[in-house]
N, C-alpha and C positions, 0 to 999 in steps of 0.2 A: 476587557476582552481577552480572553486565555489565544489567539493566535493572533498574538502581536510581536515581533521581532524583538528581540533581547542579547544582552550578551550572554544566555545561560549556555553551556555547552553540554547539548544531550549525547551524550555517547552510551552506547550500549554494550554491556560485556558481551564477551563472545566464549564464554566459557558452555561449555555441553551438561545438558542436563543430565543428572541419573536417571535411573529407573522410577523412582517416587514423584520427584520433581516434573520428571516430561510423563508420567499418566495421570497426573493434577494437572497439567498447564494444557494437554489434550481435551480434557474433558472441560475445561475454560474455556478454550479457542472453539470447542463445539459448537458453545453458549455463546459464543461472540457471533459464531458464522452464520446462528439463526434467529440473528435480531434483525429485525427489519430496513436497518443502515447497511448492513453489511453481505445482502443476500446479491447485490449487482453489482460486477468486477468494478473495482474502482474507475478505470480507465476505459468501458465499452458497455455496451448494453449485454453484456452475457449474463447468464443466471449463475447461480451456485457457486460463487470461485473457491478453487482450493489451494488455493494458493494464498500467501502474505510475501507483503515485503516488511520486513521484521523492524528496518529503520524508519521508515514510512509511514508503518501502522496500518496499511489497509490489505485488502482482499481482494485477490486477482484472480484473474481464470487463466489457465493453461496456455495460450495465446501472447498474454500480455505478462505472462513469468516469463517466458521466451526474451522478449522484447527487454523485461529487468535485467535479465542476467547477463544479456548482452550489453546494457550498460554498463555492465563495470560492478564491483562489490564496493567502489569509493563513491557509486551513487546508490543503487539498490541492491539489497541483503535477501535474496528469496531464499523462501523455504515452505516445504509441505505443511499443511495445515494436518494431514494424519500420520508421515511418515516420517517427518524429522522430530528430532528430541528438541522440545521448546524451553529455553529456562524462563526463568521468571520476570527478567526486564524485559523481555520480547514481547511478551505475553500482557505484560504491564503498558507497555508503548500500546500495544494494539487498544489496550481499554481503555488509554487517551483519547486517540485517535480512529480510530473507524474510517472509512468511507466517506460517509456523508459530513464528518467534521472535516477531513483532511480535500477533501474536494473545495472545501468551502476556502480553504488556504493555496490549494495550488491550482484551483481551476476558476477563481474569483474573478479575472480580468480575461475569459476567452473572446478575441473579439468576433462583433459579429459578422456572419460569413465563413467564421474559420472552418474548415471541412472535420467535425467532429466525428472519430471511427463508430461505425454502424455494427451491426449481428457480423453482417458479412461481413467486412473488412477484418474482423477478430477469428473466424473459421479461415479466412484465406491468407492472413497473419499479412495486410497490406500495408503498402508505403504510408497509408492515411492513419494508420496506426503504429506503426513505427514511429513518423513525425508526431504525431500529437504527444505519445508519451515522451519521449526526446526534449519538446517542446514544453513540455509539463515540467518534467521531473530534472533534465540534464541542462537546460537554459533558463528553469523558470520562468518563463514566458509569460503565465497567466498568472502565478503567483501578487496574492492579496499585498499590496504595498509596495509593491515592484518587484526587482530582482533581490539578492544576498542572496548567503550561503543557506542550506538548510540548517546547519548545525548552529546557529545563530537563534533557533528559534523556543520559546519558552512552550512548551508541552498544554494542552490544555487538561481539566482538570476531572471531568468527567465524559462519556459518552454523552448524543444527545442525537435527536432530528430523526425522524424516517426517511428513507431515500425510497423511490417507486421501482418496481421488479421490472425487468422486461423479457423476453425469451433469453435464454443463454445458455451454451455448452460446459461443462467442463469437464478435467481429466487428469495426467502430468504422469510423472518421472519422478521420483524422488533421489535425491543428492546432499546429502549433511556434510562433507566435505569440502565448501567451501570458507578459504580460510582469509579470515579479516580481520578489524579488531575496533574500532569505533564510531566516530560518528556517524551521526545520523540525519534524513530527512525525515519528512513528515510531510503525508498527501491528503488530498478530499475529493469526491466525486460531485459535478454541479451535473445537471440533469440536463 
């Protein structure tokens, strides 16, 4: 099983792409954002996200980039899917991971009852989505296996799975200015 806990340590450069490199890795991340894993924010039922969290590997909406960035860049790394310059490891993490793989790793154990953020809770940017991803991504909560570090974990090895559409917004702000420098997590969307 490619998401099983390990001690490899995925860290990502954070070095800035040129001109060549981020209009190849553009035109990649297109292709990534119109596969059928990847068309519903990882973390809400919106459509379209354009956003990624670059250590993570998935595809957020406008909403729930909010919510990353306010975690901190020592848990999530956002960035525009058309207006930042993407290098090649960013780009790479994401064709590990996707959506639908990374949901399968950090949203494995949701128990039942938990109040999972809906359409609306992501347009009104609410506490129920706040908590959830918190609860995802900064406590590991649902995470497959328990809790650890993200950076503990071995990358899987190719894309895989369809994840199912549901109505969704999206939108954003672009920002390449945030400065960081390694490790990484790694998400998945369960339905």
């Amino acid at each position: 099983d490619c998401l099983r806990p390990g001690s490899f340590d995925m860290s990502l450069s954070a070095y800035k792409a040129d001109a060549v490199e981020a209009a190849r890795n553009r035109e990649r991340v297109e292709v990534l954002a119109d596969l059928p894993d990847n068309k519903v924010c990882a973390d809400c039922p919106l459509l379209g996200p354009r956003w990624i969290s670059i250590n993570f590997g998935v595809f957020i909406c406008l909403p729930c980039s909010g919510i990353h960035r306010n975690l901190g860049v020592h848990i999530s790394k956002v960035r525009s899917v058309s207006m930042d310059a993407l290098n090649d490891d960013w780009v790479e993490n994401l064709e590990r991971w996707g959506n639908v793989r990374a949901n399968a790793l950090w949203q494995a154990s949701v128990p039942a009852g938990y109040p999972l953020p809906s359409a609306a809770d992501a347009d009104n940017q609410t506490a129920v989505l706040d908590r959830f991803i918190r609860d995802k991504y900064e406590a590991h909560r649902f995470k497959k296996g328990g809790g650890g570090t993200a950076s503990a974990l071995v990358a899987p090895h190719a894309p895989t799975a369809h994840a199912k559409a549901k109505p969704v917004s999206s939108g954003g702000w672009g920002d390449d200015d945030d400065d960081w420098g390694s490790s990484a997590p790694v998400p998945a969307h369960a339905a």
